[in-house]
MDAnalysis code that builds the backbone (N, CA, C; Angstrom):
import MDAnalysis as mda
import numpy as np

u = mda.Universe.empty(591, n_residues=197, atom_resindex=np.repeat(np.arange(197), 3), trajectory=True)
u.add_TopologyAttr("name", ["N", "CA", "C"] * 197)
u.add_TopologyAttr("resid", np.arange(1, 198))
u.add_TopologyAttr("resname", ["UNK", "UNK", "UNK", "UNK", "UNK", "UNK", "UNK", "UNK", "UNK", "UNK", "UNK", "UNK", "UNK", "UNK", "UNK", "UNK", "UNK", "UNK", "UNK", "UNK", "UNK", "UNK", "UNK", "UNK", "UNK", "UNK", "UNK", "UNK", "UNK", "UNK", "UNK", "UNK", "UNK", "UNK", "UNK", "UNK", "UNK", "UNK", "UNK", "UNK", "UNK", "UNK", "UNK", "UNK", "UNK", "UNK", "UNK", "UNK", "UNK", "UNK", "UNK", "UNK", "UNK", "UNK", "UNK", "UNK", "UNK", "UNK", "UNK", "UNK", "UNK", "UNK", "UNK", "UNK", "UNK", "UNK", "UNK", "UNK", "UNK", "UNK", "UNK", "UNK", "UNK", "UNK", "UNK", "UNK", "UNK", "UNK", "UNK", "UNK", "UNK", "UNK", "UNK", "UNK", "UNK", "UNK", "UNK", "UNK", "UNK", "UNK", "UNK", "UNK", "UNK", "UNK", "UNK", "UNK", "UNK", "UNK", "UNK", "UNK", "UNK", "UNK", "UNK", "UNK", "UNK", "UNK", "UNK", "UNK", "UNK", "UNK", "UNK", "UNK", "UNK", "UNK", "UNK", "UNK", "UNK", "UNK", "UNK", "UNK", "UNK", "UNK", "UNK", "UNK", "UNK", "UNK", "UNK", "UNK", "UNK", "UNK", "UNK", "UNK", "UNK", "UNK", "UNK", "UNK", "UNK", "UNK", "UNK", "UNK", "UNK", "UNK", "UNK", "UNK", "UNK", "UNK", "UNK", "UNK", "UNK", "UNK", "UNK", "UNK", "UNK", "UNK", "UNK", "UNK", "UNK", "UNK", "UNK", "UNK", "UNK", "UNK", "UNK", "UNK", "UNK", "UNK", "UNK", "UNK", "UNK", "UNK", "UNK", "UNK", "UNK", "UNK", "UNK", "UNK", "UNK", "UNK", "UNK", "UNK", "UNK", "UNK", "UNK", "UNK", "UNK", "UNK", "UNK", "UNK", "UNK", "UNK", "UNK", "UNK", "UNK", "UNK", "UNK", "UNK", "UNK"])
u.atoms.positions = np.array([
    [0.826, -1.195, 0.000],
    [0.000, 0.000, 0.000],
    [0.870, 1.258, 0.000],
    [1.763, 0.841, 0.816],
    [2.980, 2.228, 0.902],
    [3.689, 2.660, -0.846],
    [3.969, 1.666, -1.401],
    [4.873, 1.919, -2.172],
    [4.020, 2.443, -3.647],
    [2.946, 1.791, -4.008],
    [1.676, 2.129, -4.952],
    [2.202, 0.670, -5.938],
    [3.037, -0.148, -5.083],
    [3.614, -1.213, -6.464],
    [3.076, -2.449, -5.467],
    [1.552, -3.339, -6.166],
    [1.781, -4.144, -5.736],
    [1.041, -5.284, -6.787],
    [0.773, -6.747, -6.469],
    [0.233, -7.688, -7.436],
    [-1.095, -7.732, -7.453],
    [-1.742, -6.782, -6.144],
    [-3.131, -6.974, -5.837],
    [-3.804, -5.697, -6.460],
    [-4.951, -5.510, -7.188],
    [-5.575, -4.394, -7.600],
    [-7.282, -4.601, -7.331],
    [-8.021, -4.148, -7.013],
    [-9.596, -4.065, -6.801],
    [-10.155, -3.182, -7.882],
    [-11.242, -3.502, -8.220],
    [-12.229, -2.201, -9.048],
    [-13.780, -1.990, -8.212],
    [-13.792, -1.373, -8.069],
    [-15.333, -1.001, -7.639],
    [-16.337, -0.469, -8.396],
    [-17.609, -0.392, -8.460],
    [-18.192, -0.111, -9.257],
    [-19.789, 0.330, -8.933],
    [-20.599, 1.540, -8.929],
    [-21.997, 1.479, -7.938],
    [-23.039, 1.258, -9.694],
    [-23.850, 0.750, -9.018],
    [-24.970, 0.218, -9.971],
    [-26.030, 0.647, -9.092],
    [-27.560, 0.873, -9.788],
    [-28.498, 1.175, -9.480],
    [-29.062, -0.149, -8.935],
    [-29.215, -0.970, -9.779],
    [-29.913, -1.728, -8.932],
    [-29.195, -3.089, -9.052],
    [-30.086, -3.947, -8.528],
    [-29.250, -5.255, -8.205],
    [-29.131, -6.378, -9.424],
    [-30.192, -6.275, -9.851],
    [-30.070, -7.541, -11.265],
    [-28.838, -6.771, -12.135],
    [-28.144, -5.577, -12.437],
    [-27.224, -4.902, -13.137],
    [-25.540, -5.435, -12.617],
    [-26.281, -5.548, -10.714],
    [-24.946, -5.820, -10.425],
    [-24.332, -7.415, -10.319],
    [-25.805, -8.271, -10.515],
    [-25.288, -9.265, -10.442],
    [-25.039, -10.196, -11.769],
    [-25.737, -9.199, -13.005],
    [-24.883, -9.866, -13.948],
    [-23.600, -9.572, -14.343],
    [-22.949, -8.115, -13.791],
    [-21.408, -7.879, -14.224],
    [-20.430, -8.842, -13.434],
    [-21.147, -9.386, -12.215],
    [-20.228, -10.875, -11.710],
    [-20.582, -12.155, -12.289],
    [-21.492, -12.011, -12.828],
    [-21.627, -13.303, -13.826],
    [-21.020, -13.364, -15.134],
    [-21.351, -12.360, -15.963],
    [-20.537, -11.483, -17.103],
    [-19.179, -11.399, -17.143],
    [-18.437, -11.531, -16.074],
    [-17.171, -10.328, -15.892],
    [-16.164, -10.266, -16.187],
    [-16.292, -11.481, -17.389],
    [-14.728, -11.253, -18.152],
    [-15.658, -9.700, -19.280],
    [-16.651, -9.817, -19.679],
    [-17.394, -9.089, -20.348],
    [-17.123, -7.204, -19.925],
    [-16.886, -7.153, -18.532],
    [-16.476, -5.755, -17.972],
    [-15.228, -5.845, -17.679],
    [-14.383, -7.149, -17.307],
    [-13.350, -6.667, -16.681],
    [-12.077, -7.933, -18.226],
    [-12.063, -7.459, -19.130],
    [-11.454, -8.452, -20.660],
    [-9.904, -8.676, -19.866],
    [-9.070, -8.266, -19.277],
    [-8.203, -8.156, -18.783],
    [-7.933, -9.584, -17.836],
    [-9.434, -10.096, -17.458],
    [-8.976, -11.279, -16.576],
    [-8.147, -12.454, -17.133],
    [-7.854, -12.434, -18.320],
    [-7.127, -13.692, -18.945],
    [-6.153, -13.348, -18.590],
    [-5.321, -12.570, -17.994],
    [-3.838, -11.989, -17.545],
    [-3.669, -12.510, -16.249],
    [-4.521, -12.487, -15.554],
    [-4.849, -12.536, -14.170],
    [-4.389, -14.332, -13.447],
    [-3.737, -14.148, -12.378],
    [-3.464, -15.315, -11.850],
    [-4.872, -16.071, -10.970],
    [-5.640, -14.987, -10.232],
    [-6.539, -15.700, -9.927],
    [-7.398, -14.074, -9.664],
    [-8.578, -14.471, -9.463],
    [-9.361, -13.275, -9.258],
    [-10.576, -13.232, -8.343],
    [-11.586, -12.621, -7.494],
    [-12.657, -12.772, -7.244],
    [-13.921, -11.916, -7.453],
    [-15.086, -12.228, -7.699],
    [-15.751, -11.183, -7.905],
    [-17.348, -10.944, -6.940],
    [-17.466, -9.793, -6.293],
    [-18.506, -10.005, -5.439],
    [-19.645, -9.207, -5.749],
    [-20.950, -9.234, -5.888],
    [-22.290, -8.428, -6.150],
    [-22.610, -7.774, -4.196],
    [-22.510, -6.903, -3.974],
    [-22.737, -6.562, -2.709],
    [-24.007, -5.399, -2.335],
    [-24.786, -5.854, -1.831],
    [-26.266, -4.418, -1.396],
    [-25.117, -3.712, -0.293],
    [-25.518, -2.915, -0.285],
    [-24.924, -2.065, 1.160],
    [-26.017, -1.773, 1.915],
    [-26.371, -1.782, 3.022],
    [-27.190, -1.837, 4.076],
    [-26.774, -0.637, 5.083],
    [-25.677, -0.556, 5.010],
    [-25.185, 0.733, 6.304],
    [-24.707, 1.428, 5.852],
    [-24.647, 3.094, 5.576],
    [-23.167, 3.338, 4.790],
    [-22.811, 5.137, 6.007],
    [-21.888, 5.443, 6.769],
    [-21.891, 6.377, 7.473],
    [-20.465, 7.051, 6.687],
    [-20.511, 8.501, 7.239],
    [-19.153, 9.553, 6.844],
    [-19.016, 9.959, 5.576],
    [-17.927, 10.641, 5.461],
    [-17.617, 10.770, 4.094],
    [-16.262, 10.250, 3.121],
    [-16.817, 10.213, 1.877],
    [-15.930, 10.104, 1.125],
    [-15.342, 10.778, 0.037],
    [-14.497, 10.650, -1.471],
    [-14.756, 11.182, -2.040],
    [-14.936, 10.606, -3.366],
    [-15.615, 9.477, -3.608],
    [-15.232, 8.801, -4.828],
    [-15.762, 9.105, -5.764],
    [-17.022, 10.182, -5.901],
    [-18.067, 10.628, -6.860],
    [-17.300, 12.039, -7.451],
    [-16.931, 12.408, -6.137],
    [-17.082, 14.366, -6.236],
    [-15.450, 14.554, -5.542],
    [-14.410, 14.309, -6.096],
    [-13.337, 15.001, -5.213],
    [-13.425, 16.254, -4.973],
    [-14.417, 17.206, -5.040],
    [-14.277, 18.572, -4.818],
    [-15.306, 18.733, -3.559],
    [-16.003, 17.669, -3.716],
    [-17.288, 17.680, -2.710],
    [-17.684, 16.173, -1.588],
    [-16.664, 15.835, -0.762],
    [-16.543, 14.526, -0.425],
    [-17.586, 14.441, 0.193],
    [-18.513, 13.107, 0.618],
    [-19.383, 13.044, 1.363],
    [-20.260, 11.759, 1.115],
    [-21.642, 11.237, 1.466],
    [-22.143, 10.051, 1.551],
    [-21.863, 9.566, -0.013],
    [-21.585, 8.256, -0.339],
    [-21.680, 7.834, -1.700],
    [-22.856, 6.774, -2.367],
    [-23.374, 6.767, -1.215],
    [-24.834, 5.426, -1.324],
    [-26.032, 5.736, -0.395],
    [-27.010, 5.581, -0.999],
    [-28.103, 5.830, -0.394],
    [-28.857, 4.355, 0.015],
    [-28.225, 3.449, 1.215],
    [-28.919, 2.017, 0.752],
    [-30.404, 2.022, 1.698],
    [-30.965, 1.109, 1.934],
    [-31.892, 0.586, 2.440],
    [-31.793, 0.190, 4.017],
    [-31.809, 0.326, 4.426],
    [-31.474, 0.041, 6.019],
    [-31.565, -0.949, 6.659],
    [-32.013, -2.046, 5.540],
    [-32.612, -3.550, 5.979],
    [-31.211, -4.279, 5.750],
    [-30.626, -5.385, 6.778],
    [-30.095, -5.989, 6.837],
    [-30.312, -6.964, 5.993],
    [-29.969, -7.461, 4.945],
    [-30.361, -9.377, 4.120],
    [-29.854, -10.436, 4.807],
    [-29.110, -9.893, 5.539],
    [-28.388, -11.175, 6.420],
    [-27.771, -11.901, 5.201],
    [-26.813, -12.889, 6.134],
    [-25.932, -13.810, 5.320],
    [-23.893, -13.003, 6.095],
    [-23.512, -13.832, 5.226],
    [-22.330, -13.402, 5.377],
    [-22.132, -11.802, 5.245],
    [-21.333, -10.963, 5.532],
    [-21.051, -9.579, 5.430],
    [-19.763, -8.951, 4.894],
    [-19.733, -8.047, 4.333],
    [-18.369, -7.399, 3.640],
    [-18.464, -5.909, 4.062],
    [-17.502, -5.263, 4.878],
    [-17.138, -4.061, 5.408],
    [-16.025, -3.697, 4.680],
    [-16.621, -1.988, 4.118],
    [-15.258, -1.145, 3.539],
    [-15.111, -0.242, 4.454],
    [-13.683, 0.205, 4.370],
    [-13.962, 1.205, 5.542],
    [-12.821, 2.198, 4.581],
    [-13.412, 3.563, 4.609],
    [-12.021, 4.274, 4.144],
    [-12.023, 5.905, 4.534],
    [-10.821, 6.529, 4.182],
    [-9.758, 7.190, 5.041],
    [-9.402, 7.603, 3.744],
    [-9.337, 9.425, 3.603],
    [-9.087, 10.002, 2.938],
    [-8.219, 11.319, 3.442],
    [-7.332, 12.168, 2.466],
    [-6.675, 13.336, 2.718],
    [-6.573, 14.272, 1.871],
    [-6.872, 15.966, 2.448],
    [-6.981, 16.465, 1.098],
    [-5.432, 16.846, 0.867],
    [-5.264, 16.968, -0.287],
    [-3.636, 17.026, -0.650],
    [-3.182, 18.501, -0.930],
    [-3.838, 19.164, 0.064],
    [-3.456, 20.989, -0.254],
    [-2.105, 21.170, -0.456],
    [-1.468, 22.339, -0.666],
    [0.082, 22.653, -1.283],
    [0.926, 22.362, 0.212],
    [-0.010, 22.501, 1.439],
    [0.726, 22.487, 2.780],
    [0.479, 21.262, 3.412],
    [0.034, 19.775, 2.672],
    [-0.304, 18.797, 3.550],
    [0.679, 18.258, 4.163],
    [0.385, 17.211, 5.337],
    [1.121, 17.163, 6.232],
    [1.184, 15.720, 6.229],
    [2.637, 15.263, 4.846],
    [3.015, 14.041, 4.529],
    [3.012, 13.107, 5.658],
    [3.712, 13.908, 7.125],
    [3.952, 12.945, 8.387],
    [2.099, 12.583, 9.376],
    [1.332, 13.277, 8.784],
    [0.213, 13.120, 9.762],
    [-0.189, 11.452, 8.735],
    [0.019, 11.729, 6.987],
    [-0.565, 10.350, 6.205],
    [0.374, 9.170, 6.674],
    [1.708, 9.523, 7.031],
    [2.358, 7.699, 7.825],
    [1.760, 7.473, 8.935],
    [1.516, 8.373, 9.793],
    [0.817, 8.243, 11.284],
    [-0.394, 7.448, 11.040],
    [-1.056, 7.603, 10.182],
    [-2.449, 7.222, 10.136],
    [-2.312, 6.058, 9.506],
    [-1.133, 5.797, 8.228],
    [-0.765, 4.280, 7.800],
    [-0.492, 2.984, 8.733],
    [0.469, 3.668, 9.451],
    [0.796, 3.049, 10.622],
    [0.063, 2.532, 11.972],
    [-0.920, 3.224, 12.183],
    [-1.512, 3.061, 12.993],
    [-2.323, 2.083, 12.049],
    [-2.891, 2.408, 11.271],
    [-3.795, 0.998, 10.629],
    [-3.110, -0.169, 10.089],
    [-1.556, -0.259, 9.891],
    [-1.369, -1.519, 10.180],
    [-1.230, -1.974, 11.666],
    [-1.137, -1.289, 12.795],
    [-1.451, -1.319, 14.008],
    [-2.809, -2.742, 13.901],
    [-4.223, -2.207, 13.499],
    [-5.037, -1.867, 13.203],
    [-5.748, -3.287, 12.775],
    [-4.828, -3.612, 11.649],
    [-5.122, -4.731, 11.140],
    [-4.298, -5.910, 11.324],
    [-3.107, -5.680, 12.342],
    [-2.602, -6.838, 12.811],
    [-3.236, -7.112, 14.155],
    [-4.133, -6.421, 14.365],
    [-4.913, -6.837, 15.490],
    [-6.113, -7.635, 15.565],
    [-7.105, -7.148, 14.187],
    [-7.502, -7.574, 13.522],
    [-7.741, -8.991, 12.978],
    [-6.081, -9.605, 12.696],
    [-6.005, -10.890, 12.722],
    [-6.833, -11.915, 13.419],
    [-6.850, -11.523, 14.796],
    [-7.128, -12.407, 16.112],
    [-8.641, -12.747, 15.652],
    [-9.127, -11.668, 15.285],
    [-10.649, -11.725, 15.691],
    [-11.724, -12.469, 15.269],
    [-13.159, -12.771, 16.069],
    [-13.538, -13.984, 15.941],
    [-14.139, -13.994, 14.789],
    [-14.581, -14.840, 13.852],
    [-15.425, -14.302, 12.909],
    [-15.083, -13.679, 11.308],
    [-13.827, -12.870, 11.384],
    [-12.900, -12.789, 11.025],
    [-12.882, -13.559, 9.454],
    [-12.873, -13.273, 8.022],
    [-12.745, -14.336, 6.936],
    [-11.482, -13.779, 6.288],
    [-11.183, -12.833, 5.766],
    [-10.293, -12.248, 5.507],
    [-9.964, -10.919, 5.200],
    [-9.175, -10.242, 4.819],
    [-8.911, -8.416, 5.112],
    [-7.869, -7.870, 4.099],
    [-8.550, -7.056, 3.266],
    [-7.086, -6.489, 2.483],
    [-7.149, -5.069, 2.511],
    [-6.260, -4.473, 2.224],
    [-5.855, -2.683, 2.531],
    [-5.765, -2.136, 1.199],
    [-6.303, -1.251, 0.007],
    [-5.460, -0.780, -0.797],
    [-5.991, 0.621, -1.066],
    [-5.020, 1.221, -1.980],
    [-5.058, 2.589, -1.961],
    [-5.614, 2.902, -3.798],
    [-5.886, 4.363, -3.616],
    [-6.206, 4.383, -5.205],
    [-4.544, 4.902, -6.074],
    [-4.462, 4.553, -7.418],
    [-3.356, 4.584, -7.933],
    [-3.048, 6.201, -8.228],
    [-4.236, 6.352, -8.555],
    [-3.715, 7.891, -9.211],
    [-3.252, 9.358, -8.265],
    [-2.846, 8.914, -6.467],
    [-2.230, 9.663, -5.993],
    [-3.042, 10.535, -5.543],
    [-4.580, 10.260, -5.447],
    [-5.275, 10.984, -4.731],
    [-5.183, 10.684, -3.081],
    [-4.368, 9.985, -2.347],
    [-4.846, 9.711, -0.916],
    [-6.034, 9.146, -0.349],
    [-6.337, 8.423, -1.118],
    [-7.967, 7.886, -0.707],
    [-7.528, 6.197, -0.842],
    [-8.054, 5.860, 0.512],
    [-7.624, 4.336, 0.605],
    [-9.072, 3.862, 0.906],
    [-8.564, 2.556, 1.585],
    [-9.922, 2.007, 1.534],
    [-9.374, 0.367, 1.872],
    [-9.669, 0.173, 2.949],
    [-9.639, -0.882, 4.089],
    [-11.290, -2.430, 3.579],
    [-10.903, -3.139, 3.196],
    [-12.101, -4.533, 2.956],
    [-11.909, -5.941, 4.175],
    [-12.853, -5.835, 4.512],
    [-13.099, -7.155, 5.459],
    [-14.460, -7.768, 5.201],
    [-14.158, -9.234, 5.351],
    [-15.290, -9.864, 5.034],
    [-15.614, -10.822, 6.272],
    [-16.948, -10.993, 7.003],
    [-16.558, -11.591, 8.234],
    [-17.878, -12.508, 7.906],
    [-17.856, -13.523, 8.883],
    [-18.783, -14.342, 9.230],
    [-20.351, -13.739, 8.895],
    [-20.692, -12.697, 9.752],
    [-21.910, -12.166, 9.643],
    [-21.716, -10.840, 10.256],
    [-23.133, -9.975, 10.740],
    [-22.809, -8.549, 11.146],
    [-22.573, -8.790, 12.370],
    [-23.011, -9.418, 13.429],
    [-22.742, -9.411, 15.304],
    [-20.788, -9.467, 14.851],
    [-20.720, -10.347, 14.080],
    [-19.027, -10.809, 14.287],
    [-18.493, -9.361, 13.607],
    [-18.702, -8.580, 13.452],
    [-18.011, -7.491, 12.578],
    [-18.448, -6.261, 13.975],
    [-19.327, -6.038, 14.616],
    [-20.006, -5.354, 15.086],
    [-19.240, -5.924, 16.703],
    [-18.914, -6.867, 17.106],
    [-18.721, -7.403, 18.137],
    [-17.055, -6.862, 18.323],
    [-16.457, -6.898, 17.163],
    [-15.261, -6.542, 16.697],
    [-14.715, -5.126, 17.177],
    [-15.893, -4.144, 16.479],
    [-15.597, -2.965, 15.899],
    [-15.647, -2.198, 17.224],
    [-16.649, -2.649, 18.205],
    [-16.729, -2.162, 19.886],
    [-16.399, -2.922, 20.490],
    [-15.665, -3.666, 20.804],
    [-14.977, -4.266, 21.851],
    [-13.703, -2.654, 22.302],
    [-13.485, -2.988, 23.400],
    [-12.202, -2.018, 23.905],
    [-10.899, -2.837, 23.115],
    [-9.750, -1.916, 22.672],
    [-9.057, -2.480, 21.887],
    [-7.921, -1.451, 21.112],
    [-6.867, -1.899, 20.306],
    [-6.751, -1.334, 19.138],
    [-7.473, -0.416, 18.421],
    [-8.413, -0.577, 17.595],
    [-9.261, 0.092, 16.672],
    [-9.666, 0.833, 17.929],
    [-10.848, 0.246, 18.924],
    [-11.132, 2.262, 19.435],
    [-10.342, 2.720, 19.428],
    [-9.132, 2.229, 20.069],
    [-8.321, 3.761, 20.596],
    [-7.700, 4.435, 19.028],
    [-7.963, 4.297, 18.284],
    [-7.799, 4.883, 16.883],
    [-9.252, 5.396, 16.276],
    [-9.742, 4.838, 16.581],
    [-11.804, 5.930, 16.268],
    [-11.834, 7.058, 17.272],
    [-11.468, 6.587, 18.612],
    [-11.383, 7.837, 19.353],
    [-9.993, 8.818, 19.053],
    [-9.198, 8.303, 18.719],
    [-8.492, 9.784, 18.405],
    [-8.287, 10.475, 17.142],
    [-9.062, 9.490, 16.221],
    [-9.592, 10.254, 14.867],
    [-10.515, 11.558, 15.376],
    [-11.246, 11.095, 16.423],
    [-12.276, 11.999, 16.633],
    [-11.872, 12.790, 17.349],
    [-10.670, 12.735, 18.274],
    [-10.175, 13.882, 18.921],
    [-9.394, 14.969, 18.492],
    [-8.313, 14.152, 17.332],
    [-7.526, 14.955, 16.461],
    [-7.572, 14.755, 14.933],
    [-8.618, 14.565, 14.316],
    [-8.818, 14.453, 13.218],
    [-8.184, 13.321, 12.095],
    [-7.631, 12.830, 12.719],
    [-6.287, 12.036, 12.059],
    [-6.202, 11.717, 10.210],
    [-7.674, 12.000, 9.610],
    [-7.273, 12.311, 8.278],
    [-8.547, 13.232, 7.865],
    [-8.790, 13.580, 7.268],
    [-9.588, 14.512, 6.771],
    [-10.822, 13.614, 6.175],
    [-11.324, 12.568, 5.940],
    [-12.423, 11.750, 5.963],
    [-12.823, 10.812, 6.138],
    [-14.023, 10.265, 6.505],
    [-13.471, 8.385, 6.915],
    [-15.374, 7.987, 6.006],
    [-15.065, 6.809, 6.158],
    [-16.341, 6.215, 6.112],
    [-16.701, 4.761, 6.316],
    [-17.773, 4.250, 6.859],
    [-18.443, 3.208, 6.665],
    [-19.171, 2.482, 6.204],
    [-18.764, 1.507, 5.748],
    [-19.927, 0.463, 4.551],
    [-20.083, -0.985, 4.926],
    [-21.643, -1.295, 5.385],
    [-21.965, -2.502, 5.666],
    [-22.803, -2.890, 4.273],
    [-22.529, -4.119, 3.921],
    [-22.826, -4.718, 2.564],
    [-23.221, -6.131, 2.960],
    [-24.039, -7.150, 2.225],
    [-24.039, -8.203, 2.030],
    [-23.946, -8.817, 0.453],
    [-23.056, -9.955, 0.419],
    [-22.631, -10.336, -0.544],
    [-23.920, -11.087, -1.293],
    [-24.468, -11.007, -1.838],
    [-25.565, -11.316, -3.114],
    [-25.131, -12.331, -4.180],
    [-24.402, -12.493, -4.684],
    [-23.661, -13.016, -5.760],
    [-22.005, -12.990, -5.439],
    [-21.168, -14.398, -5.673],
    [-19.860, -14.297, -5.489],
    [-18.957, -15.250, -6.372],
    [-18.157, -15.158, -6.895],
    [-17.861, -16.197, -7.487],
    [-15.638, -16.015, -7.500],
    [-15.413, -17.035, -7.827],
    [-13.505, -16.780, -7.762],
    [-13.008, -17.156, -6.560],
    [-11.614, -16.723, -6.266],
    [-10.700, -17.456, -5.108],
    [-10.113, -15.520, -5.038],
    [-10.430, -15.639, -3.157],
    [-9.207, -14.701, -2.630],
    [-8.415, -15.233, -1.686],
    [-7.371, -15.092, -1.741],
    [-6.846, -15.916, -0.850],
    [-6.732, -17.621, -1.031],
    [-7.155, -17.943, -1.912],
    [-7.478, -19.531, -2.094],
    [-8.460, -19.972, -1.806],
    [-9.520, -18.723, -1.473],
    [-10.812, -19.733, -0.755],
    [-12.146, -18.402, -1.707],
    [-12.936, -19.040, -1.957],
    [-14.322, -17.946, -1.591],
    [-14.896, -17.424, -0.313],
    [-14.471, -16.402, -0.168],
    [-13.984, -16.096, 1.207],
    [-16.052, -15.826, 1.471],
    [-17.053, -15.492, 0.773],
    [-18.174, -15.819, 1.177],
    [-18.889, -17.268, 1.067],
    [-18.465, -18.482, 0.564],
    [-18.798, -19.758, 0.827],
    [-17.991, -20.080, 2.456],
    [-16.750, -19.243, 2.427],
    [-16.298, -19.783, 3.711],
    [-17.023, -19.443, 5.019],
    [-17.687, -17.769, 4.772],
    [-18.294, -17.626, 5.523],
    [-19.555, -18.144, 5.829],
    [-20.173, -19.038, 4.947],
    [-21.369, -19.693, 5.430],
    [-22.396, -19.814, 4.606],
    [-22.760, -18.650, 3.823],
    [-23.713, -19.083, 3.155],
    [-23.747, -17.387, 2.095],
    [-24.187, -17.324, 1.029],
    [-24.631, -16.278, 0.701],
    [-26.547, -16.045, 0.998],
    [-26.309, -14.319, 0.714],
    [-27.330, -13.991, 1.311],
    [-28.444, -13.882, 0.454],
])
């Protein structure tokens, strides 16, 4: 994540509705022609159910909510984004963006332990905007939620985001996986979790 050089890359993508999103994972050599290059890949259809803070992935001039979902849980397995943005004014403050790197690998080697837990990757966007973006996929929502408030690591990094700002935006995204198909990690990390939703 530090260096912008790595083997792992993500695409994201918002769709209106759900039959759109679950044929581009059925489809998806069709959107993504590039997968014949690819050593292995996965692809997930996700509703979002929770989404808090801001971001900037629509509007870099205007960061803020990026989804308007439904508030109903589908249950099933769960996928959390979480991300952390900076604005890059002529005076930013290169040492406050390692502080905040650092602390989230803090963050996510803690992370490891936890119950419920399927797997977790970190990446950043390429083009040098400062906008990252943290993925975990866990068992279900109590196991993600049981996680996220326990005393620990992570609070003491939510609370001093909130005391000293520690980057200029954050946000939250609760999703359930709908459609999944491929290997991360070697596994379908939503068959591992149990069931789709």
């Amino acid at each position: 994540m530090r260096t912008g050089i790595s083997p792992v890359w993500a695409a994201l993508a918002l769709y209106p509705e759900r039959e759109a999103a679950e044929a581009a994972i059925t489809n998806n050599t069709e959107f993504l022609p590039c997968l014949d290059v690819v050593a292995k890949s996965w692809h997930a259809a996700l509703q979002p159910f929770a989404h808090r803070g801001e971001a900037n992935y629509l509007d870099s001039n205007k960061p803020g909510l990026f989804l308007d979902p439904p508030e109903t849980d589908p249950g099933g397995s769960l996928v959390a984004a979480t991300t952390a943005g900076f604005d890059l004014r002529p005076n930013f403050d290169l040492e406050r963006i390692k502080d905040f790197s650092l602390n989230l690998d803090k963050v996510l080697d803690w992370m490891a332990s936890a119950d419920g837990l399927i797997t977790k990757h970190s990446l950043v966007s390429p083009d040098g905007s400062s906008e990252g973006f943290t993925v975990t996929i866990w068992r279900d929502d109590r196991a993600v939620l049981d996680f996220a408030y326990r005393p620990g690591v992570l609070r003491i990094q939510l609370e001093r985001n909130k005391a000293e700002q520690t980057a200029n935006r954050t946000s939250f995204t609760r999703c359930c996986a709908t459609v999944a198909k491929g290997q991360w990690e070697g596994i379908n990390p939503v068959e591992a979790a149990g069931k789709i939703a």
